[in-house]
Backbone bond lengths (Angstrom), bond angles and torsions (degrees), N, CA, C in turn:
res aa  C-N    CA-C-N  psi(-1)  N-CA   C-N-CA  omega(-1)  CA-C   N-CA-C  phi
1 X - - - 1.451 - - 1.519 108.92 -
2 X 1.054 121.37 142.28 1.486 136.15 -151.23 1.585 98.97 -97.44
3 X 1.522 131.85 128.55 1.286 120.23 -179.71 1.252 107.37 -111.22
4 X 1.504 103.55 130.45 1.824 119.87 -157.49 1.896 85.95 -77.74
5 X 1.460 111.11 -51.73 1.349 108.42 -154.54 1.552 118.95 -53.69
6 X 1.627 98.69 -14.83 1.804 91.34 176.68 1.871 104.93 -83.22
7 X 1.007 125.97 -11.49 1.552 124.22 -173.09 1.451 104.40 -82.93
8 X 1.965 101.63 113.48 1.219 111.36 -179.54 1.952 107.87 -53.40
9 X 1.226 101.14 149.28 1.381 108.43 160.38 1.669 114.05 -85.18
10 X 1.667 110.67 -175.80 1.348 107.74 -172.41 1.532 103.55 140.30
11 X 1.709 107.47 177.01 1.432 97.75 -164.88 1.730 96.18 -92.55
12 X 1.293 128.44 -145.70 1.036 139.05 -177.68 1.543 106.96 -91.41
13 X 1.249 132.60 134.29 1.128 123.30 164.83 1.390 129.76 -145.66
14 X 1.158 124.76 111.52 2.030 144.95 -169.77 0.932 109.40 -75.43
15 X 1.334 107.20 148.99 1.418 98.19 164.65 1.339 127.11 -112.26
16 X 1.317 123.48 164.94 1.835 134.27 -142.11 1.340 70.68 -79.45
17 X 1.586 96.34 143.77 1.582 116.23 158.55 1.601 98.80 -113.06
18 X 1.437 92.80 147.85 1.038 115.72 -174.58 1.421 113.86 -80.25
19 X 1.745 113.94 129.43 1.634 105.45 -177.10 1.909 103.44 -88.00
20 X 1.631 100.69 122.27 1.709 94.81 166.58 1.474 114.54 -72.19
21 X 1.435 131.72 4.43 1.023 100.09 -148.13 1.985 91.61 -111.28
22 X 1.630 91.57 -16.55 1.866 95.86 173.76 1.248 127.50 -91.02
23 X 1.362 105.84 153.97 1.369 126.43 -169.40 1.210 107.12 -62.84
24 X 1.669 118.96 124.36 1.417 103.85 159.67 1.513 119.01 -60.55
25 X 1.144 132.36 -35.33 1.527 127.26 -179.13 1.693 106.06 -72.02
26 X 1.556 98.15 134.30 1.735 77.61 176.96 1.077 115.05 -104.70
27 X 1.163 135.02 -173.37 1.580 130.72 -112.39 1.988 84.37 -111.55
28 X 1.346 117.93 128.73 1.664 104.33 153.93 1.073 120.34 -74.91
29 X 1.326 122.07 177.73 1.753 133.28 -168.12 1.519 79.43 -127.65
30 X 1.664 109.86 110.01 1.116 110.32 158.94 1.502 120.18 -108.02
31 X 1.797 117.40 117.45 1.442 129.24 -145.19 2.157 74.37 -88.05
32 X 1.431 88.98 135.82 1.644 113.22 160.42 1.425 109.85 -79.55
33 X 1.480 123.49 120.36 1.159 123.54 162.23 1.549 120.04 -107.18
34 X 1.362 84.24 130.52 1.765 91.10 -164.28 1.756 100.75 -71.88
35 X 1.596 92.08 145.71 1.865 82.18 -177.27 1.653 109.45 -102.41
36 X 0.488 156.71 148.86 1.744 166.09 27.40 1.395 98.77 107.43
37 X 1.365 128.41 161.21 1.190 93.11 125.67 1.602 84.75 -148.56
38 X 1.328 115.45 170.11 1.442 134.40 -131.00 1.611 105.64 -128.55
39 X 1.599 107.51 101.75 1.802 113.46 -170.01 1.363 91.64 -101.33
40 X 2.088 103.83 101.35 1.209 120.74 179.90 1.342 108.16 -78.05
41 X 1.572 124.80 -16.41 1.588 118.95 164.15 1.195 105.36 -58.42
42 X 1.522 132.57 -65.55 1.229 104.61 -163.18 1.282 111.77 -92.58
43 X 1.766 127.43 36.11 1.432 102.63 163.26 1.573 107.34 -95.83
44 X 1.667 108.68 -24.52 1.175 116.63 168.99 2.125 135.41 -56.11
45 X 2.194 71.52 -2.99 2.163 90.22 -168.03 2.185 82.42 -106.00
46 X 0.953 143.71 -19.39 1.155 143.15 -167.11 1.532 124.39 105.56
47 X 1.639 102.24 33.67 1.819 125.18 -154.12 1.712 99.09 69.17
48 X 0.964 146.94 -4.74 1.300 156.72 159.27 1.945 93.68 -31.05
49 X 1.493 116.00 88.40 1.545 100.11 -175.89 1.794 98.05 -106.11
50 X 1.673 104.70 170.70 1.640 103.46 -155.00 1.781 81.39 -97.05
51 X 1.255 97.44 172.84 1.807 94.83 174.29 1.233 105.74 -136.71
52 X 1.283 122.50 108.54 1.503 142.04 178.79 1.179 106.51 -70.37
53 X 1.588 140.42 -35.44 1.553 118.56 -166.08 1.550 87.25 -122.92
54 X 1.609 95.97 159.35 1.235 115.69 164.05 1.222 141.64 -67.96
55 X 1.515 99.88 -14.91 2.032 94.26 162.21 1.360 114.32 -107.71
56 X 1.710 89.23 19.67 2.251 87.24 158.77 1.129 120.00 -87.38
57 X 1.538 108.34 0.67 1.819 118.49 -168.81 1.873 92.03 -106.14
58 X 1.215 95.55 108.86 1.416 105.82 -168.86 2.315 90.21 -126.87
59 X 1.676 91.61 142.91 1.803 105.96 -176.58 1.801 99.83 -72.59
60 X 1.532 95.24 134.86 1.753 96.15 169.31 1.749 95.43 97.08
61 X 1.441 133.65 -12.24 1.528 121.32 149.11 1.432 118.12 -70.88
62 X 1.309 119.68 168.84 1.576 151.56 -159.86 1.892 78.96 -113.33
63 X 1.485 103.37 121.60 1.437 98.40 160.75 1.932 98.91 -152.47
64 X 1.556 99.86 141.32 1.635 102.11 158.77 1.374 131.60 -127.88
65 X 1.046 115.21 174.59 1.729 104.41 -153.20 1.539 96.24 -116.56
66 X 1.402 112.14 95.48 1.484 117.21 173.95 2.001 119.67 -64.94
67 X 1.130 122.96 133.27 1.484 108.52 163.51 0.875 106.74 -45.16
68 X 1.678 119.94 155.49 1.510 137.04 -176.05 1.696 101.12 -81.86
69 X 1.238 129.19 -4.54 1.620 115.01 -168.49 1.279 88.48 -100.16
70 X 1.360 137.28 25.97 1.720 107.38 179.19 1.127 126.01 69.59
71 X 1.155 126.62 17.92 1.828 120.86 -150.10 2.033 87.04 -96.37
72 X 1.122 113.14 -23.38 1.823 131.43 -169.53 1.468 90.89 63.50
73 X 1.737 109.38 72.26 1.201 110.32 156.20 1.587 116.61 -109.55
74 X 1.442 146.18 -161.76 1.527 114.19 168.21 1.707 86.51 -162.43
75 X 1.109 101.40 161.22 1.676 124.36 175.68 1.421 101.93 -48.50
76 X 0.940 129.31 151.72 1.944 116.39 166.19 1.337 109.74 -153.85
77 X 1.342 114.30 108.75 1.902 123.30 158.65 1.632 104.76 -35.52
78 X 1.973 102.70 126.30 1.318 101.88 166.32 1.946 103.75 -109.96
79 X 1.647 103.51 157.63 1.686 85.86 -176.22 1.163 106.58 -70.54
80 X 1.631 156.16 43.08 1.152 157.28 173.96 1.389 119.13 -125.16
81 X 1.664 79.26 19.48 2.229 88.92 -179.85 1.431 99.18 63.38
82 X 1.127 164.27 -17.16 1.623 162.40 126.04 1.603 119.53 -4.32
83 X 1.312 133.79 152.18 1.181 130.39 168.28 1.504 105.60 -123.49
84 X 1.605 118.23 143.65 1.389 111.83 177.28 1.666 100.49 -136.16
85 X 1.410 122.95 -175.67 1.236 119.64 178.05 1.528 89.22 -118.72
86 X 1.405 110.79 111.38 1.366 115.25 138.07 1.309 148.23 -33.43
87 X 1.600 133.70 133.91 1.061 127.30 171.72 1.548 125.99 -35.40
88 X 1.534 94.51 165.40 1.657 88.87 167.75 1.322 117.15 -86.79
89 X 1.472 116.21 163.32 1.222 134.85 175.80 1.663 119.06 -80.48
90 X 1.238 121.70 171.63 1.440 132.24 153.73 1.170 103.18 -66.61
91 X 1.596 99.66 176.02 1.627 101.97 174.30 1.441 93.38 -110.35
92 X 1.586 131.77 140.56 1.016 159.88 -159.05 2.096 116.00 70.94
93 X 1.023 84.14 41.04 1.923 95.44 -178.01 1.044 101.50 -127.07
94 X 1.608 116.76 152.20 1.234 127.42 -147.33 1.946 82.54 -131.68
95 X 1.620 115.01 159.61 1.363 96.70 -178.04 1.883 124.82 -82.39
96 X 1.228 115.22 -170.25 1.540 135.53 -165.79 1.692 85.41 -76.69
97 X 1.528 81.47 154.03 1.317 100.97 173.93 1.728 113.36 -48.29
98 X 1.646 100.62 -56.36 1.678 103.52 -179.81 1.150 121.64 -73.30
99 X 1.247 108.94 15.07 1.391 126.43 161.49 1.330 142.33 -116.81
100 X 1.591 104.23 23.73 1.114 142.61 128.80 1.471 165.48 -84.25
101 X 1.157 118.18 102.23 1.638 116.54 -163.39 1.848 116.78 -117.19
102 X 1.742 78.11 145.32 2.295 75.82 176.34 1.389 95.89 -93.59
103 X 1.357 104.40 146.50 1.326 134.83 140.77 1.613 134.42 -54.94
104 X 1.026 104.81 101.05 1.812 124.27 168.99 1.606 111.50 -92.73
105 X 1.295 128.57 112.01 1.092 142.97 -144.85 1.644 109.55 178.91
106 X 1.697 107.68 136.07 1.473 118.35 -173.81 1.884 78.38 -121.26
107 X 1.770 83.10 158.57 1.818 86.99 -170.68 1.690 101.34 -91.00
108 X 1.499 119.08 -16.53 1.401 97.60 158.63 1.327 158.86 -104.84
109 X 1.855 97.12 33.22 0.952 141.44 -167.47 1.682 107.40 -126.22
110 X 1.650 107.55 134.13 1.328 98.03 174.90 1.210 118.39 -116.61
111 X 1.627 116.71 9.96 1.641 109.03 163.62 1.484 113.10 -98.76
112 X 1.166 104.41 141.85 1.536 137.84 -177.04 1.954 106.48 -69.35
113 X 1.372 107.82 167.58 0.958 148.42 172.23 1.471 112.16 -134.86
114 X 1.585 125.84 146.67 1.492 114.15 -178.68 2.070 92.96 -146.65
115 X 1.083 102.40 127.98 1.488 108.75 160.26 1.819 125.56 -123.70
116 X 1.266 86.63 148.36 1.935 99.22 -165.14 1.356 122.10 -93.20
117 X 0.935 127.65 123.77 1.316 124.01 178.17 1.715 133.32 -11.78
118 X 1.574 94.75 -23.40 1.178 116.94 177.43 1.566 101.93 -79.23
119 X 0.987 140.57 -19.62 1.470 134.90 -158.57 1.154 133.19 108.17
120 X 1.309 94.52 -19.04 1.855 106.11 -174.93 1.188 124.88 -114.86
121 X 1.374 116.54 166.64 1.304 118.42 -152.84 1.760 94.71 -110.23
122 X 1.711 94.11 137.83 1.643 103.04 -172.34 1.603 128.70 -70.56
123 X 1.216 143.69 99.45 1.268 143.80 173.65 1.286 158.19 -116.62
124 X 0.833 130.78 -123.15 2.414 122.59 179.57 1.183 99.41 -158.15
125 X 1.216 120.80 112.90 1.441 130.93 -175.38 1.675 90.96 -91.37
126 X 1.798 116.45 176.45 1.413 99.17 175.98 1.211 128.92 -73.14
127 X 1.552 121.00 -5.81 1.450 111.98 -175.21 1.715 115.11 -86.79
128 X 1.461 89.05 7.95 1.762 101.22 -169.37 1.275 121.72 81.37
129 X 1.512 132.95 -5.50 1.260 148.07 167.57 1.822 94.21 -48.67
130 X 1.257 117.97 136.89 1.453 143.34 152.51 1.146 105.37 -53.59
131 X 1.807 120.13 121.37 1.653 110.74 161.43 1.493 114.02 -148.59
132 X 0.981 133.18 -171.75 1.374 128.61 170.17 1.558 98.04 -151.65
133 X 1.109 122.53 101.90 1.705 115.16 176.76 1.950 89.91 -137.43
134 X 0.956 126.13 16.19 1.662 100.11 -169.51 1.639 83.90 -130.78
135 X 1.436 90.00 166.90 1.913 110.27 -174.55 1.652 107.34 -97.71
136 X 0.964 129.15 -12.47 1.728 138.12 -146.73 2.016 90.73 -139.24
137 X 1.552 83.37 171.84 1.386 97.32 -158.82 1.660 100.33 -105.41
138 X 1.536 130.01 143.52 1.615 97.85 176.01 1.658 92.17 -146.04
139 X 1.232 139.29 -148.77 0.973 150.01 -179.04 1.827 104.25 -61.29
140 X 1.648 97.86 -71.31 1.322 122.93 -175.33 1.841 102.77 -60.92
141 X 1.230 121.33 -19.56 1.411 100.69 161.34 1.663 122.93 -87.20
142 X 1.057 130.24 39.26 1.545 115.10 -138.32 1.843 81.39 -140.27
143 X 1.372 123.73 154.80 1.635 111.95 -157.58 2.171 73.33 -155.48
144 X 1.791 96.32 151.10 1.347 102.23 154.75 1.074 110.92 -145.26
145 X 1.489 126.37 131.83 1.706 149.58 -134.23 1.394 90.63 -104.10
146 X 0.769 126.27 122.09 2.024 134.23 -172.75 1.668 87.53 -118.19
147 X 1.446 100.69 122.20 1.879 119.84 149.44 0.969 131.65 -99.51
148 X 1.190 139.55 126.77 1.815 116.95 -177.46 1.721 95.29 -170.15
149 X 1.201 118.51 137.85 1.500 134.41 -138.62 1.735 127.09 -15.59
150 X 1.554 96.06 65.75 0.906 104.99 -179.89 1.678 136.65 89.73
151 X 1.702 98.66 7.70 1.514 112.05 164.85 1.545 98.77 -144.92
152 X 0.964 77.84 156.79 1.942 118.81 179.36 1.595 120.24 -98.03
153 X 1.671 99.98 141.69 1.667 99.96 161.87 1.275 84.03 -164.51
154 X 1.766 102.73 170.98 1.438 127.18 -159.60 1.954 82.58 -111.27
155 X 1.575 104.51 150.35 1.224 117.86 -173.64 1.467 90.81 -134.56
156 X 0.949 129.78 113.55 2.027 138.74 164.66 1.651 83.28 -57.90
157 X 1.729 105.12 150.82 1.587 123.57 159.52 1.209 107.26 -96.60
158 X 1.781 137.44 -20.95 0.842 101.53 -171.10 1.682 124.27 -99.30
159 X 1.376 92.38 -30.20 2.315 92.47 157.63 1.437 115.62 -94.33
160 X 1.330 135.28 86.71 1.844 97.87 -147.38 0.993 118.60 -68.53
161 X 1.794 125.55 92.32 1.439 129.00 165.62 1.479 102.53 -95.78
162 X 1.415 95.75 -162.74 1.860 110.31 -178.45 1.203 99.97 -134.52
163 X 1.400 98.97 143.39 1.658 113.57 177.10 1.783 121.94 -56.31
164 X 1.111 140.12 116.76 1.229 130.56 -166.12 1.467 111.39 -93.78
165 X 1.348 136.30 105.48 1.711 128.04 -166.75 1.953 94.72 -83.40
166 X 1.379 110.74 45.93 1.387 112.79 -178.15 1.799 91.84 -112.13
167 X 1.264 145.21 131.58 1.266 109.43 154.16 1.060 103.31 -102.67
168 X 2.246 107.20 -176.18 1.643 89.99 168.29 1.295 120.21 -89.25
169 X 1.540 98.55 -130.22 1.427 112.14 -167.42 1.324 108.86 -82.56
170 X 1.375 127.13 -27.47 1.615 129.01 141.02 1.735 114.50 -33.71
171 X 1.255 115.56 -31.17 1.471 99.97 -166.52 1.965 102.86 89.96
172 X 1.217 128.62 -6.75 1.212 126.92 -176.49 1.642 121.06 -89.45
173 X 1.133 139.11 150.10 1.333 137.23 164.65 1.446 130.19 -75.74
174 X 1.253 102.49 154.38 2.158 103.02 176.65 1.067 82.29 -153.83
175 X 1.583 81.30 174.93 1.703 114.79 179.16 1.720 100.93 -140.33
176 X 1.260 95.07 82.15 1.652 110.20 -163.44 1.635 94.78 -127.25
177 X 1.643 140.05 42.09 1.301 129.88 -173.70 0.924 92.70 -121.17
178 X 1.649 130.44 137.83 1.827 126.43 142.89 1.129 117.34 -58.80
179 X 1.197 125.37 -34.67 1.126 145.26 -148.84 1.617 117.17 -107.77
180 X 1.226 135.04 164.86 1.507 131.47 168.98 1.683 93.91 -125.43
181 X 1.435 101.68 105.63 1.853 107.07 -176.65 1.565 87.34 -115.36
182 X 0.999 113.99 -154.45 1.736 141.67 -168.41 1.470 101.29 -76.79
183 X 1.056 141.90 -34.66 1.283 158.10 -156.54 1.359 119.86 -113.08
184 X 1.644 96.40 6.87 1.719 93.34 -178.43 1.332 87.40 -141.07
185 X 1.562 129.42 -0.61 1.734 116.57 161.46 1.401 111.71 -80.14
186 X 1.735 96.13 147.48 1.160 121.22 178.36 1.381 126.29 -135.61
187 X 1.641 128.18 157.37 1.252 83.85 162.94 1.533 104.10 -136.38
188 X 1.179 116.67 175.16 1.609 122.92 -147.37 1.650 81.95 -125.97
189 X 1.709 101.90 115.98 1.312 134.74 -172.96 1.401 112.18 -128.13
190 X 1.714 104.46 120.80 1.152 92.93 -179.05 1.781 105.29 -149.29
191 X 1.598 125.07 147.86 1.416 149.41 -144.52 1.660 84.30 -99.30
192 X 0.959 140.42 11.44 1.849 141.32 163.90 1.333 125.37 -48.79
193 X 1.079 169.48 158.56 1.352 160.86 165.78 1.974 89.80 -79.76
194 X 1.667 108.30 124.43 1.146 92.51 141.92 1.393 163.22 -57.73
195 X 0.952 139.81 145.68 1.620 151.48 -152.84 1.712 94.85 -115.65
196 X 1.668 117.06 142.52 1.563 99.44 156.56 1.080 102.76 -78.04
197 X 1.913 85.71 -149.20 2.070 93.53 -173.97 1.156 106.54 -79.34
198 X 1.367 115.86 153.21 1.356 131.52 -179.90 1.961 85.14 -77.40
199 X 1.400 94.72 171.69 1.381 127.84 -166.62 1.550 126.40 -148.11
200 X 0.982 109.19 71.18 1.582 113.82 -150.57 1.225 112.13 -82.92
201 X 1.513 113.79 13.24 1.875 114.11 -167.44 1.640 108.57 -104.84
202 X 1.110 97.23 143.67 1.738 113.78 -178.12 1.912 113.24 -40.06
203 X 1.064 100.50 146.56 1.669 91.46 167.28 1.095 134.56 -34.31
204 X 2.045 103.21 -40.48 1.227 101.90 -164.03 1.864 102.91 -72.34
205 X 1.190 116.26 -37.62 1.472 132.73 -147.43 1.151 84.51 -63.35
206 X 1.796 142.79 -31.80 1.397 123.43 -161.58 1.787 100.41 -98.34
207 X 0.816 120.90 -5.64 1.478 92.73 169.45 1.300 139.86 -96.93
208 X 1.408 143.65 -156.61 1.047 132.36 -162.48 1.346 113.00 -79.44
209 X 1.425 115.97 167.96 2.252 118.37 -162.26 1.473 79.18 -67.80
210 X 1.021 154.70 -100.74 1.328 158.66 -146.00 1.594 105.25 -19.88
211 X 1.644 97.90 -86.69 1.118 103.22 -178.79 1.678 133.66 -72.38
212 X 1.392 112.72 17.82 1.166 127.59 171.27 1.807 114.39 -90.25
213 X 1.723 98.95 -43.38 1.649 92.35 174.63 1.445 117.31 -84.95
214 X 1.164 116.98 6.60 1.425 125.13 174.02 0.923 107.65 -85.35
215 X 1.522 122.01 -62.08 1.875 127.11 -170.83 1.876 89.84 -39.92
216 X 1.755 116.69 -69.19 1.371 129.21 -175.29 1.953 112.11 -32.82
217 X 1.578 101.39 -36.28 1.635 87.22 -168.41 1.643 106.12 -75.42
218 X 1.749 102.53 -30.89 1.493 112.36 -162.81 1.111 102.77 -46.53
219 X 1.727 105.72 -50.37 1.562 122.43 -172.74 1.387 110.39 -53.01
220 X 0.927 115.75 -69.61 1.789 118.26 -170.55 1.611 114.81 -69.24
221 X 1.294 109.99 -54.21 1.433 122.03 -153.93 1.935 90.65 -71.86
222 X 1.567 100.37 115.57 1.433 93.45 175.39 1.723 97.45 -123.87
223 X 1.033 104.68 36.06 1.929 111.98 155.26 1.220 98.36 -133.82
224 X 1.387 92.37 169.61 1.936 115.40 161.99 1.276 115.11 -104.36
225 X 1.390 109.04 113.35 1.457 119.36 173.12 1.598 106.06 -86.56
226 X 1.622 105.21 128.22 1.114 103.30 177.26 1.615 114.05 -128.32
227 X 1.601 96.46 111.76 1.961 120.92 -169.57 1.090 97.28 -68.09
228 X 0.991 170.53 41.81 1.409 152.42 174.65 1.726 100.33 -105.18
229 X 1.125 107.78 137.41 1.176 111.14 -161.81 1.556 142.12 64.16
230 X 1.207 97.03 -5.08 1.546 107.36 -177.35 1.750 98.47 -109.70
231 X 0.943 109.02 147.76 1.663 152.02 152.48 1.740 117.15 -37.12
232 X 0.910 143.16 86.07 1.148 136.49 -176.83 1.444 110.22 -115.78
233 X 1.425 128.48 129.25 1.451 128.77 178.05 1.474 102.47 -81.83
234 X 1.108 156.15 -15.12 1.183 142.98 148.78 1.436 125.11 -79.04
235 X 1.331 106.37 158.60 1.664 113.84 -177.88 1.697 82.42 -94.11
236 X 1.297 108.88 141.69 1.133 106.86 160.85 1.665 116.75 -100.07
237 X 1.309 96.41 -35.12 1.482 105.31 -179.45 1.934 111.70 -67.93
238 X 0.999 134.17 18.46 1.175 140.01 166.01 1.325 120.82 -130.28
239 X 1.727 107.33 101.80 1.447 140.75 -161.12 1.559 101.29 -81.08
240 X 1.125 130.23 11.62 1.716 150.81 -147.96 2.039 67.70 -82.52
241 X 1.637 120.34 -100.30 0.965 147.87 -148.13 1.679 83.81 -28.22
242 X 1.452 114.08 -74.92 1.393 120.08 -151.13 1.208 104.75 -82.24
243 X 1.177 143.37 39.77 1.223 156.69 172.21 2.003 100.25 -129.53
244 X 0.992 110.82 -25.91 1.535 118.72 161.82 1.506 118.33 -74.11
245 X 1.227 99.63 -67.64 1.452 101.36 167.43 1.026 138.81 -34.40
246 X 1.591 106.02 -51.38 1.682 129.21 165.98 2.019 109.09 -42.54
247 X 1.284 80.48 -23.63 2.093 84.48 -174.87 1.260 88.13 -77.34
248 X 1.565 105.03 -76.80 1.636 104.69 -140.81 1.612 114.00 -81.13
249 X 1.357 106.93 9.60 1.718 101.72 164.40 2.383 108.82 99.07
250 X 1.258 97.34 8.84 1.311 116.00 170.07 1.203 147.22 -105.22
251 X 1.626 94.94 12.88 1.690 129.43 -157.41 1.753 85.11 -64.27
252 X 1.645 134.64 -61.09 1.647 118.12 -147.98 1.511 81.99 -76.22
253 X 1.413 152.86 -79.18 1.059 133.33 -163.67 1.438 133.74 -34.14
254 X 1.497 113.74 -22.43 1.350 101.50 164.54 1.478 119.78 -128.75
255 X 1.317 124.41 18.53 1.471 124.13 118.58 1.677 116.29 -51.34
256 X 0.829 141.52 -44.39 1.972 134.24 175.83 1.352 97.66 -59.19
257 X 1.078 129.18 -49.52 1.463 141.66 -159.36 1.629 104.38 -49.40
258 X 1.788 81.73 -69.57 1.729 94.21 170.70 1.133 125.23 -43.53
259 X 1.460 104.09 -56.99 1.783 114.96 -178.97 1.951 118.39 -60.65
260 X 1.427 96.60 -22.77 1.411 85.82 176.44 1.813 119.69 -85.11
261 X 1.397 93.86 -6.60 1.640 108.35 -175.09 1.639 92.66 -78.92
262 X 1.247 135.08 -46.95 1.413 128.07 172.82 1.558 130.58 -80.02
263 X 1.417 109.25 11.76 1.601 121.46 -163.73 1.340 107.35 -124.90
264 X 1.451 133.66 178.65 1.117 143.16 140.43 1.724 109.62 -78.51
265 X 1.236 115.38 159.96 1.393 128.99 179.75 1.411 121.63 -60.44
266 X 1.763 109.83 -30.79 1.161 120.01 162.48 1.441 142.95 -43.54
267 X 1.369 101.32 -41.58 1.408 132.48 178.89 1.138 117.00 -84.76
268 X 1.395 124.12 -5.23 1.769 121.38 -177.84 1.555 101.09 -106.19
């Protein structure tokens, strides 16, 4: 006869099955490191980076105006209100003090203002000679920064020539060009923390095709159109179109499009 009283009590207990399907090694956590990537122009300018678009030129940055050949030469304030072109640089040097200027600039405006270390604000006297002798801002101090595939030049507002990084036989600067040739690119470098891209589109435009032509009907559509029974040449339920649009920059034209296919003429 079998004696119960020696059999420990306790709960139930199985035994671990073994999984075939896991690794004996356990698994590492391999951390992703995001890479960099590395603007050897401007480490070669002193982080001094060039600024290709026009809403990287923001009022209240440090910017200097390198010759367009690469040579790492730069614009340079003389104390005689004069402009000269400075020597070249090393490679990994950033420019001279007088070869530095702030930016005066409103953000919905894209011509500049520039002041010099000296105090003054940069401008075009009438012979077109480069100067900076005045405290205040006027026509003749006032500059517009032209981009176009990938080079730059300064355009004066008040004769509209272009700045020439040629000087003369003085050694002095003008802005005596019709033209933007070889001798009047520059490029506009500046020690700022970069910014990404700006994004200039409405709330509604960034969100998803769905909820983008909806936000648009709430807004406009101040009746209720009611489809039932009617005929519509568009699918409305296929966000395909406005999800295209959203790319190539045609999104309000064919939101109306849509909306006039479900509306009377009145209402658009």
């Amino acid at each position: 006869m079998s004696d119960y009283n020696k059999v420990k009590g306790g709960g139930l207990k199985l035994k671990k099955k073994q999984n075939l399907f896991k690794s004996d090694k356990p698994k590492s956590k391999v951390k992703k490191e995001k890479t960099v990537e590395v603007d050897q122009d401007a480490v070669t300018r002193g982080g001094w980076w060039a600024i290709k678009e026009e809403f990287d030129l923001k009022g209240g940055m440090d910017i200097s105006l390198e010759v367009g050949d690469g040579s790492r030469c730069y614009l340079a304030a003389m104390d005689n209100g004069k402009f000269t072109i400075g020597g070249p640089h090393r490679e990994g040097e950033g420019p001279n003090p007088e070869e530095i200027f702030a930016v005066v600039k409103t953000p919905d405006d894209m011509k500049i203002s520039m002041k010099t270390g000296y105090g003054k604000y940069i401008g075009v006297d009438s012979s077109g000679m480069l100067i900076a002798i005045t405290e205040a801002i006027g026509v003749r101090e006032r500059f517009q920064p032209v981009f176009q595939d990938g080079k730059s030049a300064l355009q004066s507002v008040a004769n509209p020539l272009f700045l020439s990084m040629k000087p003369d036989k003085e050694g002095y600067v003008y802005v005596a060009s019709r033209i933007a040739t070889e001798d009047e690119m520059i490029n506009i470098r500046t020690n700022a923390e970069r910014s990404g891209p700006v994004d200039l589109r409405p709330d509604e435009d960034k969100k998803k095709a769905r909820e983008c032509e909806t936000s648009y009907v709430k807004k406009y559509q101040h009746s209720k159109v009611d489809l039932k029974g009617r005929h519509v040449s568009v699918d409305l339920a296929n966000k395909a179109e406005v999800r295209s649009a959203q790319n190539d920059g045609s999104l309000h034209e064919v939101l109306l499009y849509r909306r006039q296919k479900t509306k009377s003429d009145r209402y658009c």
